[in-house]
N, C-alpha and C positions, 0 to 999 in steps of 0.2 A: 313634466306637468305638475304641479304644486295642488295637493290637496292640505284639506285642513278640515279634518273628521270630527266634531264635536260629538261627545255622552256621557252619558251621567246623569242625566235629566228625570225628571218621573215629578209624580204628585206628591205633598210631602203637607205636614200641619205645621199651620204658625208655631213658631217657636223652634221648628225642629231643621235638620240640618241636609246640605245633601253637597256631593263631589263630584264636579266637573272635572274631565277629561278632556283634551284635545291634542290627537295623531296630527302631526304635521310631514308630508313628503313632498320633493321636489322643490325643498329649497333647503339653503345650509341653515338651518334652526338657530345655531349656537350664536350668530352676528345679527338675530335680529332682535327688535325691542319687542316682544309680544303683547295684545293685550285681549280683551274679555270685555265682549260688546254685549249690548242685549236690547232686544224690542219687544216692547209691548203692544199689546193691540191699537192699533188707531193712533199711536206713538212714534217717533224718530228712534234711529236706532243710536245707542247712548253708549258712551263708555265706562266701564264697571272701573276698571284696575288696568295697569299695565306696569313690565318687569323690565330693568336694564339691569346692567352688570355692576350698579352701582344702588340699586334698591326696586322699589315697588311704589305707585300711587296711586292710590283710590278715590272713587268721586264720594264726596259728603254725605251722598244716604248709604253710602255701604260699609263706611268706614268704623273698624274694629271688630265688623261681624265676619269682614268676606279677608279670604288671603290666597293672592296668588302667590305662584313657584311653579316651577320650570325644573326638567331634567333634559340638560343635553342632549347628555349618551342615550335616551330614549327618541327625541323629537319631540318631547310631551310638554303641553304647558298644561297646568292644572290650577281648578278653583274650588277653594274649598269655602262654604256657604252656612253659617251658623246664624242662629236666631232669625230667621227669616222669617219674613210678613208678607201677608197680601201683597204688597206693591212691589214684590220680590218677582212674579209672577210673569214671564216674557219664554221670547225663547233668545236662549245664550248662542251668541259665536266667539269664536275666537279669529284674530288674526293679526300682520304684524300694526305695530305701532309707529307711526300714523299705519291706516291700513291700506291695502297694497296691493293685495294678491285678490283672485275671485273670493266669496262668501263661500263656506262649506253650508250643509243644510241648518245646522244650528242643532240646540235639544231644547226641546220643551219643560218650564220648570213654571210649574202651578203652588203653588199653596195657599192652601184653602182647607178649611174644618169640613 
């Protein structure tokens, strides 16, 4: 059975930074393309970034703040989240690229003064 645990989440001030997590079981990790979705209230759920074995691409409002990376030998994909604004504000999933598997619950990522 394939999960995919997203955390890391919490409330955080513009400007300031925060580190996604995502536990992946129940599938082989290493052969998939992962990526790092996210919805905002009363929004579609949108694509942040996603990783192959030949690089990583971002969508245009994120790009140069956010960086994914991936550890195999863990199962782990991870987002790391710098200068972040308001409109940063959703909750994150992960899953593979295109996506594939169920939704895990996601984290919640606020910021706001």
């Amino acid at each position: 059975q394939v999960q995919l645990v997203e955390s890391g989440g919490g409330l955080v001030q513009p400007g300031g930074s925060l580190g996604l997590s995502c536990a992946a079981s129940g599938i082989d990790f290493r052969f998939y393309k992962m990526g790092w979705y996210r919805q905002a209230p009363g929004q579609e759920r949108e694509l942040v970034a996603f990783i192959t074995t030949s690089g990583s691409t971002y969508a245009d409002s994120v790009k140069g703040r956010f960086t994914i990376s991936r550890d195999n030998a863990k199962r782990t994909l991870y987002l790391q989240m710098n200068t972040l604004t308001p409109e940063d504000t959703a909750v994150y999933y992960c899953n593979t690229y295109p996506p594939s598997r169920p939704w895990g619950q996601g984290t919640q990522v606020t910021v706001s003064s």
